[in-house]
KEMAR-397702 format. One record per residue (C-alpha): residue number from 1; residue in three letters; x, z, y. Coordinates in Angstrom, 2 decimals, always signed. Example, Ala and Ser with C-alpha at 12.3 -4.5 7.8 and 13.67 -1.06 7.14 Angstrom:
% KEMAR-397702
nr 1&rest ALA&X +12.30&Z +7.80&Y -4.50 .
nr 2&rest SER&X +13.67&Z +7.14&Y -1.06 .
This chain:
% KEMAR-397702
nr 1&rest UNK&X +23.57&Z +272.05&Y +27.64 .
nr 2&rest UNK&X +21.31&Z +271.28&Y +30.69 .
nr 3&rest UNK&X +22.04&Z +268.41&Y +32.95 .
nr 4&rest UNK&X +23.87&Z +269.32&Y +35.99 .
nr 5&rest UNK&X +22.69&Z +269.46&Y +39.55 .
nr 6&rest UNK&X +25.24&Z +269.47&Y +42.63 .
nr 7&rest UNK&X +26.43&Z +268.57&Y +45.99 .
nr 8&rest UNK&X +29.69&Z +266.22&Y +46.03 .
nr 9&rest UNK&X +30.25&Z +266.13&Y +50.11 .
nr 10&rest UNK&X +32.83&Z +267.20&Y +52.01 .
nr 11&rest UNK&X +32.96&Z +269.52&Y +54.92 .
nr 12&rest UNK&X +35.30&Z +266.73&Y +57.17 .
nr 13&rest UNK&X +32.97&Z +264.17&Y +55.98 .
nr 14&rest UNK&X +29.49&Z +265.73&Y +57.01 .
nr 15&rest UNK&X +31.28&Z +266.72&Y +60.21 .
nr 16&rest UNK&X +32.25&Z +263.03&Y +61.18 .
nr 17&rest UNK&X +28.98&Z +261.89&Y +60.18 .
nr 18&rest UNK&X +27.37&Z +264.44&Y +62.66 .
nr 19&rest UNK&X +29.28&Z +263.84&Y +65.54 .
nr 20&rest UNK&X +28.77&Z +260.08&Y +64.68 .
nr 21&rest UNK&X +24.87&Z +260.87&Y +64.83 .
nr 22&rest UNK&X +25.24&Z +263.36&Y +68.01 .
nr 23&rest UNK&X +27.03&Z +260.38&Y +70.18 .
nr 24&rest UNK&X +24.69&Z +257.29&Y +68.93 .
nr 25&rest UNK&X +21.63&Z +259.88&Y +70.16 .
nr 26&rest UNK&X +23.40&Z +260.59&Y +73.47 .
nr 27&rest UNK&X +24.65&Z +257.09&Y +74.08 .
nr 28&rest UNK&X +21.52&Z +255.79&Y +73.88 .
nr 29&rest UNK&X +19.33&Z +258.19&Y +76.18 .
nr 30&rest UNK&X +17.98&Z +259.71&Y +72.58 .
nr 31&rest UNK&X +16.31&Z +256.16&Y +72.42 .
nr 32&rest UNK&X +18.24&Z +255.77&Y +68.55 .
nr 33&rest UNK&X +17.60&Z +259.35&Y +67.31 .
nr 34&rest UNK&X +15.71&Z +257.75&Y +64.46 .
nr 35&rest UNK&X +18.82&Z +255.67&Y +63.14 .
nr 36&rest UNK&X +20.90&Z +259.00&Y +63.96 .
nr 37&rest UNK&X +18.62&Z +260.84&Y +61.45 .
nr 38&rest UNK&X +18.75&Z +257.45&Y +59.20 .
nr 39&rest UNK&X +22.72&Z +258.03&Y +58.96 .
nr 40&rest UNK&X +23.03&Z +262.35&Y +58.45 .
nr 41&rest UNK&X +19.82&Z +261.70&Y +55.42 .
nr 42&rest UNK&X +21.81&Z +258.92&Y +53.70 .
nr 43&rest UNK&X +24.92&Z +260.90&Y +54.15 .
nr 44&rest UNK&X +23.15&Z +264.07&Y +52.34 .
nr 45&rest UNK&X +21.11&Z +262.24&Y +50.17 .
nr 46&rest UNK&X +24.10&Z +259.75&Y +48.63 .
nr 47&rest UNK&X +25.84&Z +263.67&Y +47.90 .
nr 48&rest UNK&X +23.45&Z +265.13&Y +45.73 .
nr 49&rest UNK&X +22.96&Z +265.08&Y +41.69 .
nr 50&rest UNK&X +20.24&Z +267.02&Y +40.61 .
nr 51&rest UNK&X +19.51&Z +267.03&Y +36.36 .
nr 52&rest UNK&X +22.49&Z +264.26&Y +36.40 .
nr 53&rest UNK&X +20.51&Z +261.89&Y +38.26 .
nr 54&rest UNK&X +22.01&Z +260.64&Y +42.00 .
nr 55&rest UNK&X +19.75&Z +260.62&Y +44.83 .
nr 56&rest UNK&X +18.72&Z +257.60&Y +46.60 .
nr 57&rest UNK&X +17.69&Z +257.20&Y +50.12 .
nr 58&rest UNK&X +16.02&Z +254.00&Y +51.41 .
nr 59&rest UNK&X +14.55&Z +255.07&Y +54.71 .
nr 60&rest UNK&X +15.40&Z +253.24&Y +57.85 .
nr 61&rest UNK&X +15.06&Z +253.91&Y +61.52 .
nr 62&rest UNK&X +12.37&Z +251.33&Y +62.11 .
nr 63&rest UNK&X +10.36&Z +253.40&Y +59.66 .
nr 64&rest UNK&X +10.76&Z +255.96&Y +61.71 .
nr 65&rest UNK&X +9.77&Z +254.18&Y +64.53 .
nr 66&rest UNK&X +6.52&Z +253.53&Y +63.20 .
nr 67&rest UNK&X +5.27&Z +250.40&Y +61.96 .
């Protein structure tokens, strides 16, 4: 048969990583929204199989910065 494509998080997990995100953002004036979006894309990209091949995320926040 095919190869499989899915989504292995978990509802408490994706919750803790967003309030984890919201209070780095609103700690920090907003000024670390980039690592905050760093942390909830790893999160859902380390999660997903699609055709039986993982994800993998290597963005980071000074990327989003601008270089």
């Amino acid at each position: 048969m095919g190869k499989e494509s899915y989504f292995d998080g978990g509802l408490f997990s994706y919750i803790g990583h967003v309030i984890l995100a919201v209070l780095i953002a609103a700690l920090t004036l907003v000024i670390c929204v980039p690592w905050s979006l760093c942390i909830l894309y790893n999160w859902k990209v380390k999660h997903t199989v699609i055709d039986g091949h993982r994800l993998y995320f290597d963005g980071t926040a000074m990327q989003l910065f601008g270089n």
